[in-house]
C-alpha positions as CSV (number, residue, x, y, z in Angstrom):
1,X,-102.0,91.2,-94.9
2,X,-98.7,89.7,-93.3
3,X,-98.0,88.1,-90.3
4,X,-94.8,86.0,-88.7
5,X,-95.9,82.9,-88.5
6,X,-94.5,79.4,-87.6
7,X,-95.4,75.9,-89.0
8,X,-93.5,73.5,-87.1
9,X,-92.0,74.3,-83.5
10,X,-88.2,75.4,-82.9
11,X,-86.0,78.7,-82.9
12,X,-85.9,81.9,-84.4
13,X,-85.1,79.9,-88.0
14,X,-88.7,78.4,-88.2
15,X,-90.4,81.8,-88.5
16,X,-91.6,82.7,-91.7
17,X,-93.3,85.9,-93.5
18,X,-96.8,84.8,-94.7
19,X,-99.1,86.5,-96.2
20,X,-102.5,85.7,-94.4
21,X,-106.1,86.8,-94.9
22,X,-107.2,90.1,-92.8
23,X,-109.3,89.0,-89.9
24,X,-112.9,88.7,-89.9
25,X,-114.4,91.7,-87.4
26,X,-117.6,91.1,-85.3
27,X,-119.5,92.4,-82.7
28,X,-117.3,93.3,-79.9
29,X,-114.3,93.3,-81.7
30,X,-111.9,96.2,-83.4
31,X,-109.8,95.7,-85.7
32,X,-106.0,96.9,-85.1
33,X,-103.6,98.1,-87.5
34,X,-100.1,97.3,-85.4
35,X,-97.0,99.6,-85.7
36,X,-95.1,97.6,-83.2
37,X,-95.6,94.5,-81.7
38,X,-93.3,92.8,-79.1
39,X,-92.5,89.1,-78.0
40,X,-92.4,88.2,-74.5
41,X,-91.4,85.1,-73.0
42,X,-94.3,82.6,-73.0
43,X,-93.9,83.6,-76.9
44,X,-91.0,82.5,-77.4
45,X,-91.8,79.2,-75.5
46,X,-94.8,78.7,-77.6
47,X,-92.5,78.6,-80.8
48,X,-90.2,76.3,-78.9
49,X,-92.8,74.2,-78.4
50,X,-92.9,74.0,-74.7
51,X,-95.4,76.1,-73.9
52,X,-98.5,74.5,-75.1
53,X,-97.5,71.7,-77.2
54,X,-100.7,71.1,-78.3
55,X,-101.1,74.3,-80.1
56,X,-102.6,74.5,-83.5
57,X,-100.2,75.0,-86.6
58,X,-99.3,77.3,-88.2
59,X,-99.4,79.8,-85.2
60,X,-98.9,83.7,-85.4
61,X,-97.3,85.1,-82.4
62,X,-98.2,88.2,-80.6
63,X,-100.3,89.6,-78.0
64,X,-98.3,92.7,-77.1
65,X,-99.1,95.7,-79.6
66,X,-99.6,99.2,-80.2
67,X,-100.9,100.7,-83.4
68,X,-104.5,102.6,-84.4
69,X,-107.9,101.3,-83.9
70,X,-109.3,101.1,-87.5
């Protein structure tokens, strides 16, 4: 599957389409298929790097998102 992804932290030019492995689903969990997503503001500070420095890399951004229950 894809997702937008960033590797290093900055603006809008650090994004990149990557093509990532579909997500393991367990007990509890369902598994989306997203038709929209949207970025809010602590995204965007995330990417910038001032949100939670210490975040992990690469990072996909994205909690917002509508789509079908698979």
């Amino acid at each position: 599957m894809k997702a937008v992804r960033f590797h290093q932290f900055g603006g809008p030019e650090v994004l990149r389409w990557d093509d990532v492995a579909e997500p393991a689903v367990g007990p509890g969990d369902v598994l989306i298929r997203v038709a929209a997503a949207g970025v809010n503001f602590p995204d965007v500070m995330r990417r910038a790097g001032t949100y939670n420095p210490a975040l992990p890399l690469p990072h996909a951004e994205g909690v917002e998102a509508a789509g079908t229950v698979e």
